[in-house]
C-alpha positions as CSV (number, residue, x, y, z in Angstrom):
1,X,-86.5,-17.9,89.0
2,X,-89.2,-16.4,86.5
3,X,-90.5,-18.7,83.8
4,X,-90.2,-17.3,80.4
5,X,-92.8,-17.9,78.1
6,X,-91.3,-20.2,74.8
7,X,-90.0,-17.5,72.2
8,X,-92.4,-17.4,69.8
9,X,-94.9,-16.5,72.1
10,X,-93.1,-13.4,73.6
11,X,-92.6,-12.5,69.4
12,X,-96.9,-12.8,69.3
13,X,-97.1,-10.6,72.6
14,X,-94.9,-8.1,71.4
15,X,-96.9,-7.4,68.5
16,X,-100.0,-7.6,70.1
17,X,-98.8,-5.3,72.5
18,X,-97.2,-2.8,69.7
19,X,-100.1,-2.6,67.5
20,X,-103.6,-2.4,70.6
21,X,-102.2,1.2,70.8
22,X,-101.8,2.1,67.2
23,X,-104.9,3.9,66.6
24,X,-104.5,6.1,70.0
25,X,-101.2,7.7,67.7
26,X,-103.6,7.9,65.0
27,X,-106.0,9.4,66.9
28,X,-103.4,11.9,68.8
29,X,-101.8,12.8,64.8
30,X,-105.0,13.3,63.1
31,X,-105.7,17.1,63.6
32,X,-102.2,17.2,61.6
33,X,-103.2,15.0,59.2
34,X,-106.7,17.0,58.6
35,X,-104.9,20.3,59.6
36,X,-106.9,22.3,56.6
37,X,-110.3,20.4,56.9
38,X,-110.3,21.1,61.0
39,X,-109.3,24.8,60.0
40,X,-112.0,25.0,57.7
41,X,-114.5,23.4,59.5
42,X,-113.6,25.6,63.1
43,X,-112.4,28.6,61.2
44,X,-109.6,29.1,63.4
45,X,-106.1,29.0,61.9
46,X,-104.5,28.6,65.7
47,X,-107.0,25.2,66.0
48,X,-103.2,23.2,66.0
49,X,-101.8,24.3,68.6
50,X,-104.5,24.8,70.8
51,X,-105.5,21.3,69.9
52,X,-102.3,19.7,70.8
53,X,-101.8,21.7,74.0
54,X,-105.2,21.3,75.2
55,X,-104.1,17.1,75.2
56,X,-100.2,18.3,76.6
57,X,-101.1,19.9,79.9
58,X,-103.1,16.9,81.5
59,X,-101.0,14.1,80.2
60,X,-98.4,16.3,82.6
61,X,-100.2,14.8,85.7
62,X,-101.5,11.6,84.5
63,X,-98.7,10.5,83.0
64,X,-96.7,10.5,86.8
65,X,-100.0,9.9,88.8
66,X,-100.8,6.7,86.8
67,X,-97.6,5.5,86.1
68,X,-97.0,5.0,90.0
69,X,-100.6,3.6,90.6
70,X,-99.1,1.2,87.9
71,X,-96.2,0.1,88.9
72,X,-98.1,-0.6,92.3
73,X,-101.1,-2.2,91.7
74,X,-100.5,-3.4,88.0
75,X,-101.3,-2.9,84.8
76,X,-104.6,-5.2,84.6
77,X,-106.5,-2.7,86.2
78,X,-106.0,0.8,85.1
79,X,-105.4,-0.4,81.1
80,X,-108.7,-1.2,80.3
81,X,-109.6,2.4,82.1
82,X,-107.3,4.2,80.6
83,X,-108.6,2.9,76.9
84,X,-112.1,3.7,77.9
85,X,-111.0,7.3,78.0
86,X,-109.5,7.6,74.8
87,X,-112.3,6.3,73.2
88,X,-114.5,8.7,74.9
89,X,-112.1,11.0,73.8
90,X,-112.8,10.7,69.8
91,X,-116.3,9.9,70.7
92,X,-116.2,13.7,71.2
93,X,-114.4,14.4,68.8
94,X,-117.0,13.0,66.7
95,X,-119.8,14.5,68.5
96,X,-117.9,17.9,68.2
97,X,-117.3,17.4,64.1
98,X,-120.8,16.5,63.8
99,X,-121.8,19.5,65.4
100,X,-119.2,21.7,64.3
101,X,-118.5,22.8,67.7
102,X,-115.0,23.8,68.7
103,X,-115.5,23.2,72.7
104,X,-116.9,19.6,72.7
105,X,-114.2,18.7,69.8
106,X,-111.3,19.8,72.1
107,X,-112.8,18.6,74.9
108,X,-112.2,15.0,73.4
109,X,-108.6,16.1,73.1
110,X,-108.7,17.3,76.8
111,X,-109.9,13.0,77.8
112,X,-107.6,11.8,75.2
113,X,-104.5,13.6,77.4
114,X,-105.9,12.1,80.6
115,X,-105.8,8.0,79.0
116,X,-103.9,8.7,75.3
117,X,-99.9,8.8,76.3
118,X,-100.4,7.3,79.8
119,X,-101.7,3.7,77.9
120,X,-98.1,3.6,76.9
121,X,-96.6,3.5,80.9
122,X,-99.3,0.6,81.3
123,X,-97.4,-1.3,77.7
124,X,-94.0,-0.6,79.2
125,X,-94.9,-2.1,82.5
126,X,-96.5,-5.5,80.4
127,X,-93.3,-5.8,78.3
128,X,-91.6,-5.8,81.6
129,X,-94.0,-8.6,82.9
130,X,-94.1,-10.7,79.8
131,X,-91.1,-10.3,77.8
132,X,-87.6,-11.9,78.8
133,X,-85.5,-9.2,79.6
134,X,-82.5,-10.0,77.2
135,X,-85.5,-9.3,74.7
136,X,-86.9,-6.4,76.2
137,X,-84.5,-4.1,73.1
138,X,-86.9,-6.0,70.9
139,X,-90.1,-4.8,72.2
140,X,-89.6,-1.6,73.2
141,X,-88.4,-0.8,69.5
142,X,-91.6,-2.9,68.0
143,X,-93.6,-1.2,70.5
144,X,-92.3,2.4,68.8
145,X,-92.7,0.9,65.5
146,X,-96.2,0.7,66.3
147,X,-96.8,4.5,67.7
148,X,-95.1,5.4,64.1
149,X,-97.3,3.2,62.2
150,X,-100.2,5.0,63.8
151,X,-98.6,8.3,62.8
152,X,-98.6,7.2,59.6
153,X,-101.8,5.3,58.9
154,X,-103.2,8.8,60.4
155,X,-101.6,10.8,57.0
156,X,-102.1,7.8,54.6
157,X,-106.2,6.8,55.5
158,X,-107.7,10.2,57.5
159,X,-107.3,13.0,54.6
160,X,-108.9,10.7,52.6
161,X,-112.3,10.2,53.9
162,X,-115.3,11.6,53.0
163,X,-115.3,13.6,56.1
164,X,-114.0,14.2,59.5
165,X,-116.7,12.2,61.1
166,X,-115.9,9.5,58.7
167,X,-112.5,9.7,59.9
168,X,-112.9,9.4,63.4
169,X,-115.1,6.8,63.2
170,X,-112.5,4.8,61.5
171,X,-110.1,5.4,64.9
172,X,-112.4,4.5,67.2
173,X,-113.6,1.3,65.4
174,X,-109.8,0.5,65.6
175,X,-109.8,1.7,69.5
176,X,-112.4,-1.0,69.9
177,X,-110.3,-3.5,68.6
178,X,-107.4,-2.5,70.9
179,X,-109.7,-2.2,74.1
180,X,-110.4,-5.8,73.4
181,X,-106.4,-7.2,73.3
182,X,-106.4,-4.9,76.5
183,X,-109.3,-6.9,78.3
184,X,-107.7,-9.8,77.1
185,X,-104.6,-8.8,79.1
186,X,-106.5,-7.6,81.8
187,X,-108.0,-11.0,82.3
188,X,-104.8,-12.4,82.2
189,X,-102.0,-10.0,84.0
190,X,-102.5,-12.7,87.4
191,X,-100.7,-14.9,85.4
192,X,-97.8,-12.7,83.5
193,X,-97.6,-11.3,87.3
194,X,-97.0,-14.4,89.3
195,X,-94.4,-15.0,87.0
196,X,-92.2,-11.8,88.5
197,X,-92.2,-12.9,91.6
198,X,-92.6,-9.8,93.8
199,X,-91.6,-11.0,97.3
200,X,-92.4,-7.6,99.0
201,X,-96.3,-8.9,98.9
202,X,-96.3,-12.2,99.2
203,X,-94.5,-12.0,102.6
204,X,-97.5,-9.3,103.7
205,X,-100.1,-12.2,102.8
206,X,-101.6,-13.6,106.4
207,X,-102.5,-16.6,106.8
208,X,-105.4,-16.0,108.0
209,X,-108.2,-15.5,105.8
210,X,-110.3,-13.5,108.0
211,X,-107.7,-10.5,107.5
212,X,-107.5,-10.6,103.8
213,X,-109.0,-7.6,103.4
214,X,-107.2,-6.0,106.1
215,X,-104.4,-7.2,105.1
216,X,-104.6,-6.2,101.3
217,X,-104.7,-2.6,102.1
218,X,-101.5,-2.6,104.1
219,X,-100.5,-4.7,101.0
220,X,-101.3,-1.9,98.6
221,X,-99.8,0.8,101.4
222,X,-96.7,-1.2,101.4
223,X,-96.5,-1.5,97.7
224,X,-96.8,2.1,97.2
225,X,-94.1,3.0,99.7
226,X,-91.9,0.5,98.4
227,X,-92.8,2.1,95.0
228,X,-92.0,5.7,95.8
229,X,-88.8,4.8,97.7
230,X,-87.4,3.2,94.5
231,X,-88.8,6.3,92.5
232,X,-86.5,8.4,95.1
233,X,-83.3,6.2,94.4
234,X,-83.4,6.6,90.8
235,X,-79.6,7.6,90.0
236,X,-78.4,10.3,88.3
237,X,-77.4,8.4,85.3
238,X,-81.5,7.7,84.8
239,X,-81.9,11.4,84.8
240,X,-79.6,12.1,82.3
241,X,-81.1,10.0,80.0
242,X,-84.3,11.0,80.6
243,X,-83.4,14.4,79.6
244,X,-81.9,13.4,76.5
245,X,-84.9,11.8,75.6
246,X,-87.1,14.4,76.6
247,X,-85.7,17.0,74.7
248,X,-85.2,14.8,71.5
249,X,-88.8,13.6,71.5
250,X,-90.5,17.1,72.9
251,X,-88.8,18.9,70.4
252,X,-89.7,16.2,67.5
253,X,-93.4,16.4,68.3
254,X,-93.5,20.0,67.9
255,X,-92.1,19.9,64.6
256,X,-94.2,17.1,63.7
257,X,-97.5,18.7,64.8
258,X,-96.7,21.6,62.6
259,X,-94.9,20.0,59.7
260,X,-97.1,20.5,57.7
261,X,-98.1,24.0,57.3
262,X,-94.3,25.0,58.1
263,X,-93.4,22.6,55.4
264,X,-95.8,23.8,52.7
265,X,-95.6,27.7,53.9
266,X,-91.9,27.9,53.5
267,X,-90.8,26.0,50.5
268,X,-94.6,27.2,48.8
269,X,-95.9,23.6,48.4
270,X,-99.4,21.8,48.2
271,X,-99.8,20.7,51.2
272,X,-101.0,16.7,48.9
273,X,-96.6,17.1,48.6
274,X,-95.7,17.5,51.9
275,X,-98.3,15.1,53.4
276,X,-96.6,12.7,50.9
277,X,-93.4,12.7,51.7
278,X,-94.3,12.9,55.5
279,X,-95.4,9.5,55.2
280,X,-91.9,8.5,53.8
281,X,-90.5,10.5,57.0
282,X,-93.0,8.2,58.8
283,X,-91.9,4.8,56.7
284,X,-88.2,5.3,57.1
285,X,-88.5,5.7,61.1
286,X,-91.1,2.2,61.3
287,X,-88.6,0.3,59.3
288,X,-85.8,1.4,61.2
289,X,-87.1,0.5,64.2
290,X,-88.1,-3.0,62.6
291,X,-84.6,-3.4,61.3
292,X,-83.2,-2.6,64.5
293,X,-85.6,-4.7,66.5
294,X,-84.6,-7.4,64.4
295,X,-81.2,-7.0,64.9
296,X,-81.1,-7.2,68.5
297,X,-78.7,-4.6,69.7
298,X,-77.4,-5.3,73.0
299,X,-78.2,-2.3,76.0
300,X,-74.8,-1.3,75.4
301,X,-75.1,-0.3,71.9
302,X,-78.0,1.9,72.5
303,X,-77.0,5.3,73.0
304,X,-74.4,5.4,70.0
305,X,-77.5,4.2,67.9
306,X,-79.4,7.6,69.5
307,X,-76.4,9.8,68.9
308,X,-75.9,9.0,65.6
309,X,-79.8,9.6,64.9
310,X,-80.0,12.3,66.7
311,X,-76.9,14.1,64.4
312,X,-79.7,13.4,61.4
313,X,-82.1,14.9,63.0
314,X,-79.9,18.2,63.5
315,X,-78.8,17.8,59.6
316,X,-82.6,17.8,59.1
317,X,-82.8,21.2,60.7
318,X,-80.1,22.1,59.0
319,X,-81.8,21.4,55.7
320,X,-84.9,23.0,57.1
321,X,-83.3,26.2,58.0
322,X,-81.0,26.7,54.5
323,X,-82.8,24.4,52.2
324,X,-85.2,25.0,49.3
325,X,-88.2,22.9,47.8
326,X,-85.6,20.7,46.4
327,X,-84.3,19.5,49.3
328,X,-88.4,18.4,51.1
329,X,-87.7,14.6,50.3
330,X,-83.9,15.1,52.3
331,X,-85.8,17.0,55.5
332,X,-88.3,14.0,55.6
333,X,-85.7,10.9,55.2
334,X,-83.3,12.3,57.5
335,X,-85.8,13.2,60.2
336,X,-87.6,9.5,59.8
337,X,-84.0,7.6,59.9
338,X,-82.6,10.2,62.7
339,X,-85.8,9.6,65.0
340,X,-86.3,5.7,64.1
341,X,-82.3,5.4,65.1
342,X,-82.7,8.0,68.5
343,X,-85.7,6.2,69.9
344,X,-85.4,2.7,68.8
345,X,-84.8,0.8,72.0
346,X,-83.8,4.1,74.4
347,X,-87.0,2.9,76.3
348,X,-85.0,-0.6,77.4
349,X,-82.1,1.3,78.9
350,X,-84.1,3.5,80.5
351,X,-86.2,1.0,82.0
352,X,-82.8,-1.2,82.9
353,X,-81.6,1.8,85.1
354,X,-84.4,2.4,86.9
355,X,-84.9,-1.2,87.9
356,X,-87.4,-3.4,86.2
357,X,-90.6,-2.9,88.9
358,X,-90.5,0.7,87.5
359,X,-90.8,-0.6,84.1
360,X,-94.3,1.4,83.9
361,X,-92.7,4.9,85.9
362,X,-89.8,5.2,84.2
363,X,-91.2,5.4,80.9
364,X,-93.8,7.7,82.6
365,X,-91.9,10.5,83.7
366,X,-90.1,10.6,81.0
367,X,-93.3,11.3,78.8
368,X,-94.8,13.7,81.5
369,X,-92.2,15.7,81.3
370,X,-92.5,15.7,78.0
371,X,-95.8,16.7,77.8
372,X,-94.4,19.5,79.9
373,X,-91.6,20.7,77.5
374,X,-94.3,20.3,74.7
375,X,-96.3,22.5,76.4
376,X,-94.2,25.5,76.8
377,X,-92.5,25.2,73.4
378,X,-95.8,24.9,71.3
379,X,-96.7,28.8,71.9
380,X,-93.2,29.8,71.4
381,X,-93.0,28.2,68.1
382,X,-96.0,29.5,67.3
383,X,-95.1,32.9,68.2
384,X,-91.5,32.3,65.8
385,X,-93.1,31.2,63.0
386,X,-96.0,34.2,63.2
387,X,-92.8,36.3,62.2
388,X,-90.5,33.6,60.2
389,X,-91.7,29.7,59.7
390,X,-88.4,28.9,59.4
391,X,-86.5,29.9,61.8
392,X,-88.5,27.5,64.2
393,X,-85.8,25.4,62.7
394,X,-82.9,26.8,65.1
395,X,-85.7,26.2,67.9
396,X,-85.4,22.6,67.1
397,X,-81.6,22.6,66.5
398,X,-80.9,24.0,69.7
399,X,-82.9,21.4,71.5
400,X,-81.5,18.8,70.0
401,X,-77.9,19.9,70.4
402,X,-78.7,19.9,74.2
403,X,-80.3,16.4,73.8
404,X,-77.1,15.5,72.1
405,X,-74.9,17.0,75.0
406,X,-76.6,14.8,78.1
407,X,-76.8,11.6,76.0
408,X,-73.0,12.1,74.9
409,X,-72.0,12.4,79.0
410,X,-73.8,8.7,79.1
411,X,-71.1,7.3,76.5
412,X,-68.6,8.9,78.0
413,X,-69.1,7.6,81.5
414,X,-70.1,4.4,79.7
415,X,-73.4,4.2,81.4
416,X,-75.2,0.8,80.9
417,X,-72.3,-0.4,79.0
């Protein structure tokens, strides 16, 4: 049987764990959060999108590459990588602000998609490791909490600044911080890993010690097979999730990358407003997750808690597509609540059915995939709103009502109930 660490221990490691990765969210939202001061300063009024796609594409392939070499080797070695890359990433990012050059600024944001999302298959796989699993609803929602709190520490403290520069510097001070909780880890993971017991490579182990080297190779080989045939027996239940999810969150990010300007072009606000009560938006999602992580909804509650978030979040649209200025504060409070509900603890489930020594692919391919759906919807929102900002709300409807659809099949066939 696996130890389990003494409660308020896994409650410390779940925080730790939520907040070392805040400041890569911080770092991925701030060209929204300084949309006008990047536009200025590049003098390109498409510098959004590009931005956010340029990160999309490779997060497509590291996302699935590194969440396999995960899953197989552990996360103690490819963490502290992976962090080394993001703050690379908004190294450049300074260097190109500095310099007020476009190509080495988006060239950070090129790294940042090689180490930014795929830090998060390396969490998933240490919640799996540390946290008991009857807990694991708890800190997979925490874990989300944290990813909004950086969304929202990115409106609330970047804008501010004196300048870019200043701005950045703030992230990657805060990246430091989190690469150290991530050594920390690192130095550690032997222990949270002997505590899983992972019988597929102690029985390779030999006896003799003149063929451990030998013999850890076929370990690895073996451990990556093992991991691919499990990737190949994921059931069709997983999938639909996955999909749901997908869909819901792709769809969510590109609204949220272009909230602002969409919000403040169509309902002819400053954009101070709208960045205002994006950070409510931002509030109510964090303290639903909270709320809900404290709560401790069991697996089987989990996808009526994402349908009925995921019917605000078509509301939202709803609000967005018919509403006037009046209605801004309603968009952002149902949007917050409806995504704080959808992807509270959807990660758990989705872990649960793809088996727990997936814990760090599971959540990967879902966020490759993603990055994938991002990736093709960014340009054609753009091109909407170029004739109608917002009628990019029916984009986002549509997506959701799909979302909504796959994730409704799961209640029906009571999947993970």
């Amino acid at each position: 049987m696996r130890k389990e660490l003494p409660l308020h221990k896994q409650i410390v490691h779940m925080l730790i764990l939520a907040l070392m990765l805040t400041p890569n969210l911080m770092f991925n939202a701030s060209v929204n959060a300084m949309s006008p001061q990047l536009k200025a300063m590049f003098n390109d009024d498409n510098f959004n999108n590009l931005s956010y796609t340029i990160t999309a594409i490779p997060s497509i392939f590291s996302l699935i590459i590194v969440s396999i070499l995960i899953d197989t080797v552990g996360s103690g070695i490819v963490m502290p990588v992976l962090q080394i890359f993001n703050i690379l990433a908004t190294t450049l990012c300074i260097i190109g602000a500095q310099k007020q050059d476009k190509i080495i600024f988006l060239a950070g944001r090129c790294i940042f998609g090689l180490g930014g999302e795929t830090a998060y298959s390396g969490q998933s796989k240490l919640i799996v490791q540390i946290i008991s699993k009857q807990f694991h609803p708890i800190a997979y929602a925490i874990a989300m909490a944290g990813m909004i709190a950086g969304e929202m520490l990115a409106v609330l403290l970047l804008p501010i600044n004196s300048s870019v520069v200043s701005s950045y510097e703030l992230v990657i001070g805060l990246q430091i911080l989190g690469f150290l909780c991530i050594v920390f880890y690192s130095l550690y993971s032997p222990y949270f890993e002997s505590h899983q017991q992972l019988p597929l490579k102690t029985e390779i182990i030999a006896s003799d010690i003149a063929e451990n080297q030998q013999q850890q190779v076929i370990s690895f080989k073996q451990s990556l097979k093992n991991t691919f045939i499990q990737i190949k027996s994921l059931s069709i239940w997983y999938w639909f999730m996955a999909i749901s999810r997908i869909l819901c969150t792709a769809s969510s990010k590109v609204y949220d990358s272009r909230s602002v300007n969409s919000l403040a072009s169509i309902f002819g606000l400053e954009t101070s407003t709208v960045k205002r009560n994006i950070v409510y938006q931002s509030a109510s999602a964090g303290i639903i997750l909270v709320l809900l992580s404290l709560i401790q909804f069991k697996v089987k509650k989990i996808q009526h808690i994402a349908f009925t978030g995921q019917l605000l979040i078509v509301l939202s649209m709803l609000f967005f597509i018919f509403g006037n200025k009046n209605y801004l504060l309603a968009i952002c409070l149902t949007t917050g609540i409806g995504l704080g509900l959808s992807i509270s603890t959807t990660n758990s489930l989705i872990v649960d059915l793809a088996g727990q020594k997936l814990g760090a692919s599971a959540v990967g391919f879902v966020y490759s995939f993603r990055f994938l759906a991002i990736t093709i919807l960014t340009p054609i929102a753009q091109s909407i709103a170029n004739h109608n900002q917002r009628n990019n709300g029916w984009l986002y409807f549509a997506l959701q009502v799909i979302s909504i659809i796959f994730l409704g099949v799961t209640i029906v066939m009571k999947i993970g109930m």
